[in-house]
C-alpha positions in Angstrom: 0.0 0.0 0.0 1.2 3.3 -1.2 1.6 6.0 2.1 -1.8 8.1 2.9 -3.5 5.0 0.6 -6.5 4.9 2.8 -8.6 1.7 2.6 -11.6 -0.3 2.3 -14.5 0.8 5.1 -15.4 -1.5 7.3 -16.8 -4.7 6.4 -17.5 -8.6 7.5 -16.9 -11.9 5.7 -19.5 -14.5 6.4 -17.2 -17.4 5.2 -13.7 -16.5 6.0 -11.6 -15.3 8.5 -8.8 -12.6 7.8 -5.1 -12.3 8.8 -3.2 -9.8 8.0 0.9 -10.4 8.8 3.4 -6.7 8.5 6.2 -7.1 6.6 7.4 -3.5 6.4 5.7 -0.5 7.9 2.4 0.4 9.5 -1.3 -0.8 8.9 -4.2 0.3 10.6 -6.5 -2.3 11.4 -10.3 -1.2 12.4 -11.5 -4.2 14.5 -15.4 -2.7 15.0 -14.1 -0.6 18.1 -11.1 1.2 17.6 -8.1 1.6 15.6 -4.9 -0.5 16.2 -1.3 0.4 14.0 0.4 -2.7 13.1 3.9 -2.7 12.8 6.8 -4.9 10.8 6.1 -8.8 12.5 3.1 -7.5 13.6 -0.2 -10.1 12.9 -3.7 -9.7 13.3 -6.8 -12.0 13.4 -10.1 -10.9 12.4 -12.8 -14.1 12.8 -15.2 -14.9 10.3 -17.8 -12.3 10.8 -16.0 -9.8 12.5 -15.9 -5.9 11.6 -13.0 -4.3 10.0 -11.4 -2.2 7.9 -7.5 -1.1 7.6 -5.5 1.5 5.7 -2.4 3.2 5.7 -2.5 6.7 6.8 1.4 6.8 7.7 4.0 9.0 5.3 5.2 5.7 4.5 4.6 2.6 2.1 3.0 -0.4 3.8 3.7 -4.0 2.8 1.6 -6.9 4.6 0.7 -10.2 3.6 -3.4 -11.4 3.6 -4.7 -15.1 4.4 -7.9 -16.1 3.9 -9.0 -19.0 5.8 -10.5 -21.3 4.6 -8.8 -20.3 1.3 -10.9 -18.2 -0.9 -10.1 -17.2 -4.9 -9.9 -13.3 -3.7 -8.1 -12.4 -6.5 -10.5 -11.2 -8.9 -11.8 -9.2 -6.2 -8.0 -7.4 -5.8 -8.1 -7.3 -9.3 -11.4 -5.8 -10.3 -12.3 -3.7 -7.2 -11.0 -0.3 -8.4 -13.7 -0.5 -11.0 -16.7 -0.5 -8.7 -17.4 3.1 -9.4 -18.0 2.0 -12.7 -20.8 -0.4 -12.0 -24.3 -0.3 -11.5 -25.7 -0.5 -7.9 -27.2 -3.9 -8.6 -23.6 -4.9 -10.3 -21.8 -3.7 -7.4 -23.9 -5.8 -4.7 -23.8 -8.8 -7.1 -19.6 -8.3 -7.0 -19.4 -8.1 -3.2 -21.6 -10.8 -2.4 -19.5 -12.9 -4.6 -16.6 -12.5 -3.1 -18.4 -12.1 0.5 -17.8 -8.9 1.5 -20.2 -7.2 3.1 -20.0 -3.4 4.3 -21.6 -1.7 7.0 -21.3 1.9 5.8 
């Protein structure tokens, strides 16, 4: 993540838990409550169901590693999300629900 790259709002998974593991730089993880920076070595568990939402606001470029557990095909959702804009309202549910995301904003 690029530095000041904000993030996706906060959201649940019905199907999968989320980890996220810093390899370099900070993360802000939103876990429904408050929000916790991350650090390099730094990992953090977010159960199936659970709010979140993360972003870098630092000066700095973030690099972390996600797992998805039980393993889910996520990338066509890394791939295509920057194109939701584009898409119709009933397009855009249809794409989050397939890829089980669900936001609460």
């Amino acid at each position: 993540m690029t530095a000041k790259a904000g993030g996706p709002a906060t959201h649940f998974h019905r199907g999968i838990s989320e980890t996220f593991f810093v390899l370099d730089g900070t993360l802000r993880l939103h876990d429904g409550d408050r929000w916790v920076d991350a650090t390099k070595g730094d990992f953090l568990y977010v159960p199936t169901g659970g709010l979140h939402a993360f972003r870098n606001d630092s000066d700095e470029p973030t690099s972390f590693l996600i797992l998805f557990a039980p393993g889910a095909p996520r990338e066509e959702c890394f791939e295509k999300v920057s194109t939701v804009a584009t898409m119709t309202d009933e397009e855009r549910t249809a794409f989050f629900v397939k890829h089980d995301a669900y936001w609460t904003d």
